[in-house]
HTML snippet that shows the backbone in 3Dmol.js (N, CA, C, O; Angstrom):
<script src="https://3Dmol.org/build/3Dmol-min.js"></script>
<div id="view" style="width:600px;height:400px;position:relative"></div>
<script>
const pdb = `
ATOM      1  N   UNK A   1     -47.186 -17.587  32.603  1.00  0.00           N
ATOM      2  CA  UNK A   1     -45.757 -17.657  32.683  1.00  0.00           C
ATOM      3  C   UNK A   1     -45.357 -17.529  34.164  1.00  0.00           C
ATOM      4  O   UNK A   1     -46.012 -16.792  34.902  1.00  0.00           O
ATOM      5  N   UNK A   2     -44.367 -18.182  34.589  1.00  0.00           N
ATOM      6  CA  UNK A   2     -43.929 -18.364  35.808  1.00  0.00           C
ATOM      7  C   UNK A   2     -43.075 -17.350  36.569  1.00  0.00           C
ATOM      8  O   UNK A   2     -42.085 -17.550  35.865  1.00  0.00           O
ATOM      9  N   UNK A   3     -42.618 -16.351  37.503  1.00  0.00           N
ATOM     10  CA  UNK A   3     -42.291 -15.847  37.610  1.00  0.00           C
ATOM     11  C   UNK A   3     -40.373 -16.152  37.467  1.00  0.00           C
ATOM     12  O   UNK A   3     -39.539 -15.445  36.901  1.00  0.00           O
ATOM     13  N   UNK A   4     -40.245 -17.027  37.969  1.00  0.00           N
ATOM     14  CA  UNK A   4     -38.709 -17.612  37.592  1.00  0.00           C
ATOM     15  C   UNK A   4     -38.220 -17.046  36.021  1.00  0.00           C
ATOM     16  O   UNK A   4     -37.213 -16.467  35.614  1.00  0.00           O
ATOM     17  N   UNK A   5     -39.548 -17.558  35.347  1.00  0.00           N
ATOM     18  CA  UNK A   5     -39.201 -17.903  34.203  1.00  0.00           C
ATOM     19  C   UNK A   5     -39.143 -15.935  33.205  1.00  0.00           C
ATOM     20  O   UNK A   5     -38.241 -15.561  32.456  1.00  0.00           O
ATOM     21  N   UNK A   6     -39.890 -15.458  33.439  1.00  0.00           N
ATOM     22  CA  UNK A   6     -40.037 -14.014  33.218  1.00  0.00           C
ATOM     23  C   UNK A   6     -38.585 -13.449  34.283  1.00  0.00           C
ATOM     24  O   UNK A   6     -37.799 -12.634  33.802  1.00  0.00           O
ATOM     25  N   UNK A   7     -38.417 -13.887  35.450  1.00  0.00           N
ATOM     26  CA  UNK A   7     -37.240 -13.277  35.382  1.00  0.00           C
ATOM     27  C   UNK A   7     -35.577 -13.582  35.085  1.00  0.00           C
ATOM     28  O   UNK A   7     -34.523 -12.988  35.311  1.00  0.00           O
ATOM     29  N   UNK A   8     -35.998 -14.892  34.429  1.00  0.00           N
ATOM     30  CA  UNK A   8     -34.731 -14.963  33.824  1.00  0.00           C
ATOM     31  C   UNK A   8     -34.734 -14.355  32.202  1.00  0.00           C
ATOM     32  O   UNK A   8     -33.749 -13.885  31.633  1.00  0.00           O
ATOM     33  N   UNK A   9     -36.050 -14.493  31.655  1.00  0.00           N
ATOM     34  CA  UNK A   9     -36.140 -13.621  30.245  1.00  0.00           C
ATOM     35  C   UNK A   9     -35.846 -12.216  30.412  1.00  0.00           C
ATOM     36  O   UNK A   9     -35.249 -11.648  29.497  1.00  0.00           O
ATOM     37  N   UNK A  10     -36.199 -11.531  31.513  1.00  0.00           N
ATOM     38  CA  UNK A  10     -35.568 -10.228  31.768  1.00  0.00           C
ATOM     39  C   UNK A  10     -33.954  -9.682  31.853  1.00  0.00           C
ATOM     40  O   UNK A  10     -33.460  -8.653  31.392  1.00  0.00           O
ATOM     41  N   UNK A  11     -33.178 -11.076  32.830  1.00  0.00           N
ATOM     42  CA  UNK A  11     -32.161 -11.007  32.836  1.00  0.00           C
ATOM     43  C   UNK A  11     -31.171 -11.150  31.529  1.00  0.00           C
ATOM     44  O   UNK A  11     -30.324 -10.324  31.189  1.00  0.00           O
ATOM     45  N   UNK A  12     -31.472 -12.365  30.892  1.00  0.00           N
ATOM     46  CA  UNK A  12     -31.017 -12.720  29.485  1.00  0.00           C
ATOM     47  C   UNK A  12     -31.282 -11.496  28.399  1.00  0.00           C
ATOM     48  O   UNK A  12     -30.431 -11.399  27.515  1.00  0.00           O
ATOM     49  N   UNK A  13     -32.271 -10.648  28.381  1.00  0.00           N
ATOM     50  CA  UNK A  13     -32.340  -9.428  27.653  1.00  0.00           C
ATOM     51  C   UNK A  13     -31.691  -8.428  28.149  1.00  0.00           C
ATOM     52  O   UNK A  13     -31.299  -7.735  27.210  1.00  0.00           O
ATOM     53  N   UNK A  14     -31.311  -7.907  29.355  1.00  0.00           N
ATOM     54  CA  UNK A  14     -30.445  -7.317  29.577  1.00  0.00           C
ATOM     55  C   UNK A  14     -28.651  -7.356  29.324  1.00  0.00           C
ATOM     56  O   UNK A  14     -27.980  -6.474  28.787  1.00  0.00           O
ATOM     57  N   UNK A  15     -28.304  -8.297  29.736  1.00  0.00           N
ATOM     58  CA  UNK A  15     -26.986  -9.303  29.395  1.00  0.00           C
ATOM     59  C   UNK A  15     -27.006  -8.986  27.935  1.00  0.00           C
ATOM     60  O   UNK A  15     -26.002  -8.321  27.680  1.00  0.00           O
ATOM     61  N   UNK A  16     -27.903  -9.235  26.633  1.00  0.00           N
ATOM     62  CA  UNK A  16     -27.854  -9.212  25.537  1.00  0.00           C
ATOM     63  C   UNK A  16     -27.488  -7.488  25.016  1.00  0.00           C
ATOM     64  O   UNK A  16     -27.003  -7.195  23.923  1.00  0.00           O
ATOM     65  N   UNK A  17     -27.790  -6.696  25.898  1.00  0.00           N
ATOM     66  CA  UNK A  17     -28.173  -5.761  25.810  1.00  0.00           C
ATOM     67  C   UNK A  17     -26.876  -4.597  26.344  1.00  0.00           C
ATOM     68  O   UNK A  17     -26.487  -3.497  25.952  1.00  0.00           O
ATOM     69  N   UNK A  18     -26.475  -5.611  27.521  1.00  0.00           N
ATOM     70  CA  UNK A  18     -24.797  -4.648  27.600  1.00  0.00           C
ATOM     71  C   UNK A  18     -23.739  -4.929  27.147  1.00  0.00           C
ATOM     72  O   UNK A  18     -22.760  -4.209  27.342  1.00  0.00           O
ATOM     73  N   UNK A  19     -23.666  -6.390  26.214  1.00  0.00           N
ATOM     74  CA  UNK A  19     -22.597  -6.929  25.288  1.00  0.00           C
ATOM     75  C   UNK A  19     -23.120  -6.516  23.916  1.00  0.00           C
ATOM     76  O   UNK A  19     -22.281  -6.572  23.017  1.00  0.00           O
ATOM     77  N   UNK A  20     -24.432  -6.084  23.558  1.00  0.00           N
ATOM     78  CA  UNK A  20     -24.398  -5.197  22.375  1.00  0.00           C
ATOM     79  C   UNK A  20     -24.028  -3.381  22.148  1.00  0.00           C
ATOM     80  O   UNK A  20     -24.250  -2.660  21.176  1.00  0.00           O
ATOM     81  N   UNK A  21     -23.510  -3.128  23.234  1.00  0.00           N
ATOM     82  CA  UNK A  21     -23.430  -1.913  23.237  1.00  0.00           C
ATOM     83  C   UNK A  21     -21.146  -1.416  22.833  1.00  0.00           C
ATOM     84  O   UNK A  21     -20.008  -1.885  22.862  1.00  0.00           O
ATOM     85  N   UNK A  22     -21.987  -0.151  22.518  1.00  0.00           N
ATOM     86  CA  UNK A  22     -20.576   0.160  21.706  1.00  0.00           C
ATOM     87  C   UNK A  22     -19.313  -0.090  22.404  1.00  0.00           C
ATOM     88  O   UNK A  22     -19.359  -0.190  23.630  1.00  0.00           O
ATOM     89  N   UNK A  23     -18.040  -0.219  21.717  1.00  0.00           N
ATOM     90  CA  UNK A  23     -16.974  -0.023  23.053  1.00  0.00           C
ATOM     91  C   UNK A  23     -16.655   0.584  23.841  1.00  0.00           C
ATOM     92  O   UNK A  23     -16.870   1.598  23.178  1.00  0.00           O
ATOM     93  N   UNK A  24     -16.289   0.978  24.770  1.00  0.00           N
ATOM     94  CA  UNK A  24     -15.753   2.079  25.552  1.00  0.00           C
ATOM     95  C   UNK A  24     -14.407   2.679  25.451  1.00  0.00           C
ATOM     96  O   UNK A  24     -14.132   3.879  25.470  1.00  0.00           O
ATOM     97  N   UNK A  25     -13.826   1.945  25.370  1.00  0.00           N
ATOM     98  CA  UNK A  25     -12.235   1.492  25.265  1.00  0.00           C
ATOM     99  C   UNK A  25     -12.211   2.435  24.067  1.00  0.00           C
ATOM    100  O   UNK A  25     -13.069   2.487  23.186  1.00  0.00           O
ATOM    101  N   UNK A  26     -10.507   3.569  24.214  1.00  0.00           N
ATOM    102  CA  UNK A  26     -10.365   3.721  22.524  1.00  0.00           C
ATOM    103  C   UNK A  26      -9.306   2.855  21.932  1.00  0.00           C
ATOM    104  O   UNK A  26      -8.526   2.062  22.460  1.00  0.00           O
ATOM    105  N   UNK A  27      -9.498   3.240  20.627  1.00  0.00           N
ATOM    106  CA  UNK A  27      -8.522   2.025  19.874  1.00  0.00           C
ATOM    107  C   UNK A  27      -7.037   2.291  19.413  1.00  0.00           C
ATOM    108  O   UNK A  27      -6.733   3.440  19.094  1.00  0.00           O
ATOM    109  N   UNK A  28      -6.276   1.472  19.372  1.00  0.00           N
ATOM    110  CA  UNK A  28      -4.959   1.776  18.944  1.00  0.00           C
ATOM    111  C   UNK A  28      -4.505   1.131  17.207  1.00  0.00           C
ATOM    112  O   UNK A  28      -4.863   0.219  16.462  1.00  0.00           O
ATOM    113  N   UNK A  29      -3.792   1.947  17.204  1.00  0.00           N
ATOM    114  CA  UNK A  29      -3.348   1.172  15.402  1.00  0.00           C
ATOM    115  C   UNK A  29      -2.058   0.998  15.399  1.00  0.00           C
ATOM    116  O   UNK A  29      -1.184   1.835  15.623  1.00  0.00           O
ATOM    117  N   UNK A  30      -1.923  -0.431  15.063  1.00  0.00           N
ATOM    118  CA  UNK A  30      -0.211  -0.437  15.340  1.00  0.00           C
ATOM    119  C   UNK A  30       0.658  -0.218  14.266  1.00  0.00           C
ATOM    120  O   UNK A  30       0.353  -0.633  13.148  1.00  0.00           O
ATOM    121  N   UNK A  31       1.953   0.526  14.516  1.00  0.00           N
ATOM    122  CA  UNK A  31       2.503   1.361  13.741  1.00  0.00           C
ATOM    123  C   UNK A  31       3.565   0.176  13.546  1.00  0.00           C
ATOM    124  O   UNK A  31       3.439  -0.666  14.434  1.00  0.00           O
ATOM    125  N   UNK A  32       4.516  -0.098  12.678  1.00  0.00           N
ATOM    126  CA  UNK A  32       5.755  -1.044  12.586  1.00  0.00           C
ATOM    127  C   UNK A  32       6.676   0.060  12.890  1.00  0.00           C
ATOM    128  O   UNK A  32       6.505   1.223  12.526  1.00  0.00           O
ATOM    129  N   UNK A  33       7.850  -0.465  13.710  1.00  0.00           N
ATOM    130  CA  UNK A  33       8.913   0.288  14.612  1.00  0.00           C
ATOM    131  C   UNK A  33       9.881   0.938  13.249  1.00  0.00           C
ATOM    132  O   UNK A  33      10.240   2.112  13.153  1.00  0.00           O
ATOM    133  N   UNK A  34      10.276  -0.560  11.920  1.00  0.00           N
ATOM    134  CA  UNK A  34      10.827  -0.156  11.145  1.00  0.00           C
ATOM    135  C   UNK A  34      10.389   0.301   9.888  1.00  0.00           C
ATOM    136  O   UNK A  34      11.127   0.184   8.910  1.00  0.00           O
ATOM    137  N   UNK A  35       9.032   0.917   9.784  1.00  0.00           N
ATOM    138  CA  UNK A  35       7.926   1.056   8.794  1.00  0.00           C
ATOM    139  C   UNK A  35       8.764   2.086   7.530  1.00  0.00           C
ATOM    140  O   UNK A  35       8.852   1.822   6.331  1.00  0.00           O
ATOM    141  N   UNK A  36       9.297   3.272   8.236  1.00  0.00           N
ATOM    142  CA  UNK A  36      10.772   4.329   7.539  1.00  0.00           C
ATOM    143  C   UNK A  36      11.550   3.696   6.926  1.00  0.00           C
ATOM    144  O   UNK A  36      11.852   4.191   5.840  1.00  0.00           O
ATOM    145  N   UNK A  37      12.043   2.714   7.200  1.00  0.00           N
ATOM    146  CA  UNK A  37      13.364   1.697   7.096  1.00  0.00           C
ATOM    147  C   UNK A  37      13.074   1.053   5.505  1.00  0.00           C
ATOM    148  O   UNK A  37      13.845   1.093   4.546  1.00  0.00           O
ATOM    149  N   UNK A  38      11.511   0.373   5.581  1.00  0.00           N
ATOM    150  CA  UNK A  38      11.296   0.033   3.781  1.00  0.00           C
ATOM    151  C   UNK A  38      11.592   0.583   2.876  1.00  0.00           C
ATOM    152  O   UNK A  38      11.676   1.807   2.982  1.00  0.00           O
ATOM    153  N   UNK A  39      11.882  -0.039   1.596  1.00  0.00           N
ATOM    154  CA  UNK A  39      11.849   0.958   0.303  1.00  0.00           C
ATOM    155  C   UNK A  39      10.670   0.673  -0.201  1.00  0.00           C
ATOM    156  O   UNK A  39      10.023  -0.316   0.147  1.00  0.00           O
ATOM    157  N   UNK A  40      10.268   1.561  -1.112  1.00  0.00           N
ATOM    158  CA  UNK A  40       8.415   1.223  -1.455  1.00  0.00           C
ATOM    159  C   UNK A  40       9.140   1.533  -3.138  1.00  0.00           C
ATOM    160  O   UNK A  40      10.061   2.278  -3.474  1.00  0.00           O
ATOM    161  N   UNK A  41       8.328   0.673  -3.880  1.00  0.00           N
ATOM    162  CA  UNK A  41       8.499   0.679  -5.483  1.00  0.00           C
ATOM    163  C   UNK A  41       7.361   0.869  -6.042  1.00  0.00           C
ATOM    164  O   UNK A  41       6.275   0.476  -5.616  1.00  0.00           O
ATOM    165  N   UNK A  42       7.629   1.659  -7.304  1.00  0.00           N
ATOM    166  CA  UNK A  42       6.095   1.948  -7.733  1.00  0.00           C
ATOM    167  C   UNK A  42       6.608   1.428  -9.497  1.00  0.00           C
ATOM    168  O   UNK A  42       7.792   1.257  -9.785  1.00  0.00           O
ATOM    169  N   UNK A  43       5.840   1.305 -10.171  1.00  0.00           N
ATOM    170  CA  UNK A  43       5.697   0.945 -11.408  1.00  0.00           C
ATOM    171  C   UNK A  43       6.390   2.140 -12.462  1.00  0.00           C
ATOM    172  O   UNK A  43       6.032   3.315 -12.391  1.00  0.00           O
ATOM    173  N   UNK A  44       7.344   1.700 -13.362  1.00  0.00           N
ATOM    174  CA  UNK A  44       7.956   2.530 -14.349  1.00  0.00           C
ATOM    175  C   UNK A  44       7.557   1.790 -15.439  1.00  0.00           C
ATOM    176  O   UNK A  44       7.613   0.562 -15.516  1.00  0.00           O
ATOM    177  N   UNK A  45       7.000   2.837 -16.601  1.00  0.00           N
ATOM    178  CA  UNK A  45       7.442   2.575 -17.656  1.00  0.00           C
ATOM    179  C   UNK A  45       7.717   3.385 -18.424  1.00  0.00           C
ATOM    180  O   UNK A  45       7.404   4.569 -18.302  1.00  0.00           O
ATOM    181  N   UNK A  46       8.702   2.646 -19.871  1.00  0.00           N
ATOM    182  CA  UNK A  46       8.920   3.108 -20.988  1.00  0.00           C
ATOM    183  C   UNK A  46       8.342   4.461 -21.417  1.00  0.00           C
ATOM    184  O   UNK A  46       7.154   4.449 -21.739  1.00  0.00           O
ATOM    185  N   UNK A  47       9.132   5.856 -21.482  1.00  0.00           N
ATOM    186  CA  UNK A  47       8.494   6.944 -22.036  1.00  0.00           C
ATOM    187  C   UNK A  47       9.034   7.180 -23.248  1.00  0.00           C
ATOM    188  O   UNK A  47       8.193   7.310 -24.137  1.00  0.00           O
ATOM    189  N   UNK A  48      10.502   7.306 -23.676  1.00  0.00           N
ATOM    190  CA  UNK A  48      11.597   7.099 -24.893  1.00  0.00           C
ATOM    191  C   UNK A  48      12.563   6.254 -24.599  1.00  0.00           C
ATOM    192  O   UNK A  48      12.896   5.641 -23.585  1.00  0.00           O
ATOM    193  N   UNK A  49      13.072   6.368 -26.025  1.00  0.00           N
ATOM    194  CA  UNK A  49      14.438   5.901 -25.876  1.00  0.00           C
ATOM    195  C   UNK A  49      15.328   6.685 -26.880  1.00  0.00           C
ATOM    196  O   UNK A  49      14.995   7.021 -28.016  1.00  0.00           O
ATOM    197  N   UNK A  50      16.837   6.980 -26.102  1.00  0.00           N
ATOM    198  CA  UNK A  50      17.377   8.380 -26.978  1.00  0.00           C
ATOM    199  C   UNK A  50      18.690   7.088 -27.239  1.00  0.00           C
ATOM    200  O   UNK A  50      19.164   6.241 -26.482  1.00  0.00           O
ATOM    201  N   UNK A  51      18.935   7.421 -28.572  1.00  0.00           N
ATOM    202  CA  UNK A  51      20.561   6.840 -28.775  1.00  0.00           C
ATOM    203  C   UNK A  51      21.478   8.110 -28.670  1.00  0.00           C
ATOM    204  O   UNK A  51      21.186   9.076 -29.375  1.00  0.00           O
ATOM    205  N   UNK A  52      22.680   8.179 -27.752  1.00  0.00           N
ATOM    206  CA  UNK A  52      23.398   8.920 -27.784  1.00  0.00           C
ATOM    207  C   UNK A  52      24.793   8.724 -27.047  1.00  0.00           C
ATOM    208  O   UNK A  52      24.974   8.541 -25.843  1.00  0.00           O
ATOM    209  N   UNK A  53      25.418   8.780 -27.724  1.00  0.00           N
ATOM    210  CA  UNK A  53      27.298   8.856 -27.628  1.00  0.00           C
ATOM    211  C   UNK A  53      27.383   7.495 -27.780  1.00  0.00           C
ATOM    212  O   UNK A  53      28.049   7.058 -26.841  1.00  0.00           O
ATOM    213  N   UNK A  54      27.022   6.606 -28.522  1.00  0.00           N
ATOM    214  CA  UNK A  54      27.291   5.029 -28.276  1.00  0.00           C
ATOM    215  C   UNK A  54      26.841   4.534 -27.305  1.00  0.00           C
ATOM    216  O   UNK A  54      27.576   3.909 -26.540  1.00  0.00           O
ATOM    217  N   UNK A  55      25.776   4.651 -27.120  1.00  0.00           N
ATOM    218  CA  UNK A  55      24.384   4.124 -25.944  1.00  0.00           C
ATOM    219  C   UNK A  55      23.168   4.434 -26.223  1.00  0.00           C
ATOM    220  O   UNK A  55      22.715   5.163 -27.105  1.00  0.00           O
ATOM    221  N   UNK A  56      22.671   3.837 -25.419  1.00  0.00           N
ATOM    222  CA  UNK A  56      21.118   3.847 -25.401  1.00  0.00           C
ATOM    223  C   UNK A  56      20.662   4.788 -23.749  1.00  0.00           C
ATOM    224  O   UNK A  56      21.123   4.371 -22.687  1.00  0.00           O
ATOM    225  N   UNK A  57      19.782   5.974 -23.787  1.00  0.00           N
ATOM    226  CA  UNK A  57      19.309   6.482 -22.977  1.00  0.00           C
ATOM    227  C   UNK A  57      17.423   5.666 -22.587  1.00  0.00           C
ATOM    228  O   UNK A  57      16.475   5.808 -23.360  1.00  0.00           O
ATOM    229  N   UNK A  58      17.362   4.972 -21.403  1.00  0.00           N
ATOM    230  CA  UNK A  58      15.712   4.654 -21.492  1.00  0.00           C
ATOM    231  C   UNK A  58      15.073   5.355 -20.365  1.00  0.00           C
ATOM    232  O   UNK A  58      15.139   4.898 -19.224  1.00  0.00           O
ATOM    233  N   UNK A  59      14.433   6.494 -20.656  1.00  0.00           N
ATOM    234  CA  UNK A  59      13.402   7.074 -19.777  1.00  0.00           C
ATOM    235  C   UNK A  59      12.172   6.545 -19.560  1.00  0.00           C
ATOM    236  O   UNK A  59      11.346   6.330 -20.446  1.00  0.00           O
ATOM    237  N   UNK A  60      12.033   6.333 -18.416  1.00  0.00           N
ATOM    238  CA  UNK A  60      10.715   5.991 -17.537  1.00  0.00           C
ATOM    239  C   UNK A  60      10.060   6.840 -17.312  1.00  0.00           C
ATOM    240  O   UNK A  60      10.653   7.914 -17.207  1.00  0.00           O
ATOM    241  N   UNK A  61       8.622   6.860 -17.127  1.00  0.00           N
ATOM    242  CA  UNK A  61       7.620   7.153 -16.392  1.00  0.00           C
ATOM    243  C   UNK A  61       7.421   7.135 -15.088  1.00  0.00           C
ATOM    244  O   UNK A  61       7.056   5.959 -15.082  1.00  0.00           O
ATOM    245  N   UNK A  62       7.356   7.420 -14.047  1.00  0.00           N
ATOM    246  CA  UNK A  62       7.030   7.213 -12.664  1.00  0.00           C
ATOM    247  C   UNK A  62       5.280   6.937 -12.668  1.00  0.00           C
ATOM    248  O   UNK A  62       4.836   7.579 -13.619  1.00  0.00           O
ATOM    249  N   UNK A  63       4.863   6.669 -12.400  1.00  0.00           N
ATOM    250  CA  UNK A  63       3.427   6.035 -11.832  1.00  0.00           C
ATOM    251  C   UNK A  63       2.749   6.851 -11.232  1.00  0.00           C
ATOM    252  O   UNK A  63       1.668   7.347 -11.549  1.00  0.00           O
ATOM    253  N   UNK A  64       3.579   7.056 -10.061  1.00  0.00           N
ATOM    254  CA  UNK A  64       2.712   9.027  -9.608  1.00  0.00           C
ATOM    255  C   UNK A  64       3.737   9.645 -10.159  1.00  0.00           C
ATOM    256  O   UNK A  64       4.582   9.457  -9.283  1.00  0.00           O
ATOM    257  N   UNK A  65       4.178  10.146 -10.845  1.00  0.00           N
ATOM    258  CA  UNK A  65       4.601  11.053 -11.389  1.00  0.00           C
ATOM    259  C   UNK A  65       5.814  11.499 -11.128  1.00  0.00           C
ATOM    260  O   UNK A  65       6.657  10.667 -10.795  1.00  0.00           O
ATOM    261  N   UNK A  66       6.161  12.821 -11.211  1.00  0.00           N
ATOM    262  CA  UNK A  66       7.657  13.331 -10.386  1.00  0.00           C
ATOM    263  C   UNK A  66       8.420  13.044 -11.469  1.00  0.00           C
ATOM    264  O   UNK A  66       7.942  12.854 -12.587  1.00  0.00           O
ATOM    265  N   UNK A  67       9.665  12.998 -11.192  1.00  0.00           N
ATOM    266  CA  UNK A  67      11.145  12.934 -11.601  1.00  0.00           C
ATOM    267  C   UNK A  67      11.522  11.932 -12.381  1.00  0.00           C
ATOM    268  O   UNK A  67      11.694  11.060 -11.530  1.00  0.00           O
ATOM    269  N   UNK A  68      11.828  11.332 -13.624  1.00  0.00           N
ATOM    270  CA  UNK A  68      11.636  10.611 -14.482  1.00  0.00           C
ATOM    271  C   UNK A  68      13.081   9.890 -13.833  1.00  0.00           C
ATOM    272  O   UNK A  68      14.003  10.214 -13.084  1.00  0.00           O
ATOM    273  N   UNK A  69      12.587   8.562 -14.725  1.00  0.00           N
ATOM    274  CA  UNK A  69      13.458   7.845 -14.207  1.00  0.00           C
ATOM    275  C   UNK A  69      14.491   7.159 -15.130  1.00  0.00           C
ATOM    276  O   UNK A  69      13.913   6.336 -15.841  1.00  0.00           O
ATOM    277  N   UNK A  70      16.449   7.238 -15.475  1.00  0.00           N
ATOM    278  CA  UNK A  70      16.760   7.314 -16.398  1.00  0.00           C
ATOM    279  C   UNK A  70      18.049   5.941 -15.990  1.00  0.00           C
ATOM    280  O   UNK A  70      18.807   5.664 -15.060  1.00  0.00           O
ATOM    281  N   UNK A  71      17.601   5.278 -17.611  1.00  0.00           N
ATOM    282  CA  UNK A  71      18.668   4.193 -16.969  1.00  0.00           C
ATOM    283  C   UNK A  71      19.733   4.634 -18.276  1.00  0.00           C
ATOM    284  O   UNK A  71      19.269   5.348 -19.165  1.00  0.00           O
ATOM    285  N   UNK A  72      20.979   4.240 -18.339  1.00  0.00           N
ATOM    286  CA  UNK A  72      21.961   4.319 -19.489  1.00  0.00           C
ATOM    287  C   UNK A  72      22.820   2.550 -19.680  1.00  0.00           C
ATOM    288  O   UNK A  72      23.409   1.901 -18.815  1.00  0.00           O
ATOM    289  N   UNK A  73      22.580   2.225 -21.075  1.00  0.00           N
ATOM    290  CA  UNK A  73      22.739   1.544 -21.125  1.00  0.00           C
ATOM    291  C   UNK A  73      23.830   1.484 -22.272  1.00  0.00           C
ATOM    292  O   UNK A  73      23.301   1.892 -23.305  1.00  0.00           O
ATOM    293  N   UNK A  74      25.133   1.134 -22.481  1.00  0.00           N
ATOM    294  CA  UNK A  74      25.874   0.740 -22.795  1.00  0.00           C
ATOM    295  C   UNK A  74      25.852   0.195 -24.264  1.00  0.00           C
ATOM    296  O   UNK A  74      26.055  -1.018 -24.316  1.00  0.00           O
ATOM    297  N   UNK A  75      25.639   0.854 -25.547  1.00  0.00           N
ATOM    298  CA  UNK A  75      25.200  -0.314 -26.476  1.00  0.00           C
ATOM    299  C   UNK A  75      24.387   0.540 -27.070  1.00  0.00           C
ATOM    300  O   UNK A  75      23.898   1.509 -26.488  1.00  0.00           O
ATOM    301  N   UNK A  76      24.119   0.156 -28.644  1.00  0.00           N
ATOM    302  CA  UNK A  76      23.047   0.516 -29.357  1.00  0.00           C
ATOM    303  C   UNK A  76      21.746  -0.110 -29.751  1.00  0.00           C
ATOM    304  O   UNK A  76      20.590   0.256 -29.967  1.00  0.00           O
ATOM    305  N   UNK A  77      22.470  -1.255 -29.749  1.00  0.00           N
ATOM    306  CA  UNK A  77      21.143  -2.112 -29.930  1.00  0.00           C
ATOM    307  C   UNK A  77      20.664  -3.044 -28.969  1.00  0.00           C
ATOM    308  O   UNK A  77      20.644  -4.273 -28.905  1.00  0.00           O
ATOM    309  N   UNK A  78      20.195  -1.899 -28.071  1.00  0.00           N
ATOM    310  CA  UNK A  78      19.864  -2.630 -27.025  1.00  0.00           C
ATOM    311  C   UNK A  78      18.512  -2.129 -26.774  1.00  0.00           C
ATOM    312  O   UNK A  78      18.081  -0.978 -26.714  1.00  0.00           O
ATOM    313  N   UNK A  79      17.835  -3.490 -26.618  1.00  0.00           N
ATOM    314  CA  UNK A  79      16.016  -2.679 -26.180  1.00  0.00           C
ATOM    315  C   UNK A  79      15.791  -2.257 -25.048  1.00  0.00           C
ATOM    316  O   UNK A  79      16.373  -3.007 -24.265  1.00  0.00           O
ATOM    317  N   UNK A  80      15.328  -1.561 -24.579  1.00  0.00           N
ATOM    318  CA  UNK A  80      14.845  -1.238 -23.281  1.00  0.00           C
ATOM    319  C   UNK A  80      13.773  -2.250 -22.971  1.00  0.00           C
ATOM    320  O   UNK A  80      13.112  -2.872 -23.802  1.00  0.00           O
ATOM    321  N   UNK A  81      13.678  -2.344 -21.412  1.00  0.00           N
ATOM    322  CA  UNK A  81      12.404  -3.399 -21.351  1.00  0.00           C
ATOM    323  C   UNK A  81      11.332  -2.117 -21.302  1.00  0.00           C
ATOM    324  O   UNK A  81      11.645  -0.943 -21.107  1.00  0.00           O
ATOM    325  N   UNK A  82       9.606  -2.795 -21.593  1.00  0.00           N
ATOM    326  CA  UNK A  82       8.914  -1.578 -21.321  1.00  0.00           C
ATOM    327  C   UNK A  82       8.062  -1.049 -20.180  1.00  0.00           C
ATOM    328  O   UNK A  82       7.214  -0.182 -20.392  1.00  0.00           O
ATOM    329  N   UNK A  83       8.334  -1.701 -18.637  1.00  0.00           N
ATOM    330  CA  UNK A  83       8.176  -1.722 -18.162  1.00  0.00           C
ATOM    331  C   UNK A  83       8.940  -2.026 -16.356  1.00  0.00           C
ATOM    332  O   UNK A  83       9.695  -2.989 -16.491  1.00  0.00           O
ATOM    333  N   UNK A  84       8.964  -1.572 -14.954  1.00  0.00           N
ATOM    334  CA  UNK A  84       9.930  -2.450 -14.025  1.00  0.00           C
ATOM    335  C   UNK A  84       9.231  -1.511 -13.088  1.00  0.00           C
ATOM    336  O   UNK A  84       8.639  -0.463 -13.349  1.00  0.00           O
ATOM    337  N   UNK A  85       9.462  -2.217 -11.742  1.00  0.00           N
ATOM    338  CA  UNK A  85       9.196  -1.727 -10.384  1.00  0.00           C
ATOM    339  C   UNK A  85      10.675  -0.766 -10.085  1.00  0.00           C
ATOM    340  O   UNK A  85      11.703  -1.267  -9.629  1.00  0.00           O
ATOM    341  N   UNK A  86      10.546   0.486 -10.397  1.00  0.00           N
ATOM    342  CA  UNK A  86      11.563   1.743  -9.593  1.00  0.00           C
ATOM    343  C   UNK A  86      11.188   1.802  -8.293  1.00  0.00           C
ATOM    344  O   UNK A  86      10.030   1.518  -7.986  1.00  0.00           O
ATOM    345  N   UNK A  87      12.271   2.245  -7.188  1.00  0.00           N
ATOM    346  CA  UNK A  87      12.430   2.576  -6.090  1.00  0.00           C
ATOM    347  C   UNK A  87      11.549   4.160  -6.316  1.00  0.00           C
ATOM    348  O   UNK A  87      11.662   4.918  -7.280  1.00  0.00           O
ATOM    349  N   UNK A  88      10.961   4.276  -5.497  1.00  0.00           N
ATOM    350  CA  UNK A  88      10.136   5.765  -5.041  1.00  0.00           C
ATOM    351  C   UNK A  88      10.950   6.644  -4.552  1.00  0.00           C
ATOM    352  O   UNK A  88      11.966   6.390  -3.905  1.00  0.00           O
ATOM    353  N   UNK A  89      10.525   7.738  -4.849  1.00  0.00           N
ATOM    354  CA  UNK A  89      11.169   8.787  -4.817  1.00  0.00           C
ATOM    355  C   UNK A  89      10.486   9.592  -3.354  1.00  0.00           C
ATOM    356  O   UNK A  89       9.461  10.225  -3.607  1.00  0.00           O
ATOM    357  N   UNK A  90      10.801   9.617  -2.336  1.00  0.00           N
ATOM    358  CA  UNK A  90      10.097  10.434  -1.568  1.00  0.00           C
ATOM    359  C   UNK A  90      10.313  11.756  -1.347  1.00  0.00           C
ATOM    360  O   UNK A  90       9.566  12.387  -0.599  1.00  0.00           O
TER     361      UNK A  90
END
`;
const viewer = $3Dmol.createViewer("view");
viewer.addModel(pdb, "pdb");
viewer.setStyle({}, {cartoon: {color: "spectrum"}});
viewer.zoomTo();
viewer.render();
</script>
C-alpha cells in the first residue's frame, strides 16, 4: 500500500470519526407562545339520565375523571346522545 494512499485512509477514518460523535450543543424544545390560550377537550360520556321538572338532566362522565359534566335539556323525550368531546376542566 502506498503511502498517499494509507494516509488518506487514516484521514477519512478520522473525519468519520468526529461527525460520529455526540453533540455538543444543548437542545432546545420549542414551546408555542399561545400554547395557554387553547382549549383541550377530552371525551364525555353518558353516565344517567334524570327526568326532572319537565326536562331531561344528561350526566357525563369525564375521561380523566373530576367533575361531571351536566347538560339540561328542555323536554322529556329527549335522548341524550351517548357520547361528545367536553371542554377540560383544568
Amino acid at each position: 500500500m502506498t503511502a498517499s494512499r494509507r494516509h488518506f485512509i487514516a484521514l477519512a477514518a478520522s473525519a468519520a470519526a468526529l461527525t460520529a460523535s455526540p453533540a455538543a450543543a444543548a437542545g432546545r424544545t420549542y414551546k408555542s407562545q399561545r400554547e395557554d390560550d387553547r382549549v383541550l377537550f377530552e371525551l364525555c360520556r353518558l353516565k344517567q339520565r334524570d327526568y326532572v321538572d319537565g326536562g331531561t338532566n344528561c350526566v357525563y362522565r369525564r375521561q380523566s375523571g373530576g367533575k361531571d359534566a351536566v347538560i339540561r335539556v328542555d323536554g322529556q323525550k329527549v335522548r341524550c346522545q351517548s357520547e361528545f368531546q367536553c371542554k377540560r376542566i383544568k
